[in-house]
Short mmCIF file of the C-alpha atoms (twelve columns), coordinates in Angstrom:
data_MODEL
# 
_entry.id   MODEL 
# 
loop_
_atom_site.group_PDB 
_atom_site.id 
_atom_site.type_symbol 
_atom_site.label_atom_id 
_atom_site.label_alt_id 
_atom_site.label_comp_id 
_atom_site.label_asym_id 
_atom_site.label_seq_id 
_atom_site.Cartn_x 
_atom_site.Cartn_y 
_atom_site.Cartn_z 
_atom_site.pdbx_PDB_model_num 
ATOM 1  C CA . UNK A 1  -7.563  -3.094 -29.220 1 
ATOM 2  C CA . UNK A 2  -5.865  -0.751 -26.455 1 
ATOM 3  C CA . UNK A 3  -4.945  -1.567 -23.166 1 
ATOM 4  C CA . UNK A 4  -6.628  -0.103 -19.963 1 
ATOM 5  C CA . UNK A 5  -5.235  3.161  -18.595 1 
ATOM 6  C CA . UNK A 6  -3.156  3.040  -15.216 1 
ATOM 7  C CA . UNK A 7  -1.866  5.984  -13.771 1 
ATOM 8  C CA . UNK A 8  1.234   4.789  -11.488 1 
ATOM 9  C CA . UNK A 9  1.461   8.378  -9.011  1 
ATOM 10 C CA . UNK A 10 4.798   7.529  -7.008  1 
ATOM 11 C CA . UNK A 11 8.455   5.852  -7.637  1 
ATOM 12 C CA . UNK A 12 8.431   2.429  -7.714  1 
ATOM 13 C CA . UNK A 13 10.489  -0.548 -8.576  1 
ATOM 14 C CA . UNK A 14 10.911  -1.331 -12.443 1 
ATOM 15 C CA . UNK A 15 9.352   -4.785 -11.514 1 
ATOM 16 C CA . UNK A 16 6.163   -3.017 -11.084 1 
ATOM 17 C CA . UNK A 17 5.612   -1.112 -14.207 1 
ATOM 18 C CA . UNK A 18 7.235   -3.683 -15.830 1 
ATOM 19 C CA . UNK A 19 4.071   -6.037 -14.691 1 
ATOM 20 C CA . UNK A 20 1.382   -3.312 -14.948 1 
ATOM 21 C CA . UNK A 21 2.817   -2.919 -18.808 1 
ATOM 22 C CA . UNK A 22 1.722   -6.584 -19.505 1 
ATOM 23 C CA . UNK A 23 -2.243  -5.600 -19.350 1 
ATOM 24 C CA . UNK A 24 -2.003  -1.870 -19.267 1 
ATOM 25 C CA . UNK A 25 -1.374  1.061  -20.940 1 
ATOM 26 C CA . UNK A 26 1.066   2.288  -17.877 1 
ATOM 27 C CA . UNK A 27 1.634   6.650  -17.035 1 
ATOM 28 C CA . UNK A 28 4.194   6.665  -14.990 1 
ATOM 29 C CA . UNK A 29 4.297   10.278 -13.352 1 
ATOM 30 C CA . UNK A 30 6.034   10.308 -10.138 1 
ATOM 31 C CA . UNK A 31 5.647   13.936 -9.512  1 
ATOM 32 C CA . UNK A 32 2.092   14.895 -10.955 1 
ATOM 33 C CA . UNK A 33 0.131   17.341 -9.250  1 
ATOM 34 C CA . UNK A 34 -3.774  16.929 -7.672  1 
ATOM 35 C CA . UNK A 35 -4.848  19.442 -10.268 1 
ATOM 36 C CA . UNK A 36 -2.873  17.309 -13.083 1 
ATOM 37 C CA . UNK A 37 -4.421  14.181 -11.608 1 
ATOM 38 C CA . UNK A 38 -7.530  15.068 -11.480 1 
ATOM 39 C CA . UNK A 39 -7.120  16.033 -15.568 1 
ATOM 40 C CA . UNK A 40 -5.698  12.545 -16.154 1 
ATOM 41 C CA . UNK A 41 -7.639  10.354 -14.416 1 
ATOM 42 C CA . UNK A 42 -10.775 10.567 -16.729 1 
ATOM 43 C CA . UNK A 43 -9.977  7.825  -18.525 1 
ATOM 44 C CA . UNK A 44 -7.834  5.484  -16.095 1 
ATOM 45 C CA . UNK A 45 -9.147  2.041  -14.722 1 
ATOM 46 C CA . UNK A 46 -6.289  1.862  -12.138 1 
ATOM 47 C CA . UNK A 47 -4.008  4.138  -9.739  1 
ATOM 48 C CA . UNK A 48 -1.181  3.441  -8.178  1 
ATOM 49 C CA . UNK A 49 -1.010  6.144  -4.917  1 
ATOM 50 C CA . UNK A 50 1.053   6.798  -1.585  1 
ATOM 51 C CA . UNK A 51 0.003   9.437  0.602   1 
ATOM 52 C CA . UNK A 52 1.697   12.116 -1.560  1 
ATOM 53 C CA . UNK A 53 -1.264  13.018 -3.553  1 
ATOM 54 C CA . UNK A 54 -4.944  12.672 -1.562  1 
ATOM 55 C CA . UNK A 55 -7.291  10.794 -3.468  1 
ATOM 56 C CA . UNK A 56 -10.516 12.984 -2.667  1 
ATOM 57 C CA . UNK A 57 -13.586 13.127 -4.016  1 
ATOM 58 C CA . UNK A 58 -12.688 15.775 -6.792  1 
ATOM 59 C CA . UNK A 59 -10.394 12.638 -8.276  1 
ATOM 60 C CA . UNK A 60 -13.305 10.019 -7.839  1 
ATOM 61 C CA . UNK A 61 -15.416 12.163 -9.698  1 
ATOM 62 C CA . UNK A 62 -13.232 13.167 -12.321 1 
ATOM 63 C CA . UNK A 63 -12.555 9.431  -12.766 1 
ATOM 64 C CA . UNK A 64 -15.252 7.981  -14.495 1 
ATOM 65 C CA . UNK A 65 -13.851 4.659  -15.602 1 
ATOM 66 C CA . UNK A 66 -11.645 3.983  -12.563 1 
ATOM 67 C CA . UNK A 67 -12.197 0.110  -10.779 1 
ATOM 68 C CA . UNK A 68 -9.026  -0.238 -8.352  1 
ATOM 69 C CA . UNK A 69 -6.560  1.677  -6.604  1 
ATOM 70 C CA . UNK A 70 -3.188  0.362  -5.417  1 
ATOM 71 C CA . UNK A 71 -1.436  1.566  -2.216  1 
ATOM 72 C CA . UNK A 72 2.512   1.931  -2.625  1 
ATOM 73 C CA . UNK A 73 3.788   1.979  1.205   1 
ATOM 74 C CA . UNK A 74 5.022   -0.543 3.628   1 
ATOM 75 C CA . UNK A 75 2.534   0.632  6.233   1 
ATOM 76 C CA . UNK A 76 4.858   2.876  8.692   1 
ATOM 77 C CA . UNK A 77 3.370   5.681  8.391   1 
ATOM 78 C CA . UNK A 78 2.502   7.282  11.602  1 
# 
């Protein structure tokens, strides 16, 4: 049986991937686009984001099996 889809949108710390790879089938793609997002995303259960990319509602409703999304970011941001 194959693991669940997570997309993982930013750089990150090994660690993290390394834990997402335990349960999921991790994409790591740092630099992917909106338009390449919203092409990927069909099949994901999980994104990992930072306010690079905005998660609209063209990428909710291209993402038909998606259940969480994970926020990268140490909350800063002004």
């Amino acid at each position: 049986m194959s693991k669940p889809s997570v997309i993982v949108t930013a750089k990150c710390h090994p660690w993290l991937i390394d834990k997402l790879d335990e349960n999921f089938a991790v994409d790591f793609r740092p630099n992917i686009s909106h338009d390449e997002l919203k092409q990927a995303v069909a099949d994901a259960v999980g994104l990992i984001v930072t306010t690079r990319l905005k998660i609209d509602k063209e990428i909710i409703d291209a993402a038909d099996k998606l259940q969480w999304i994970g926020r990268l970011g140490s909350g800063l941001e002004l």
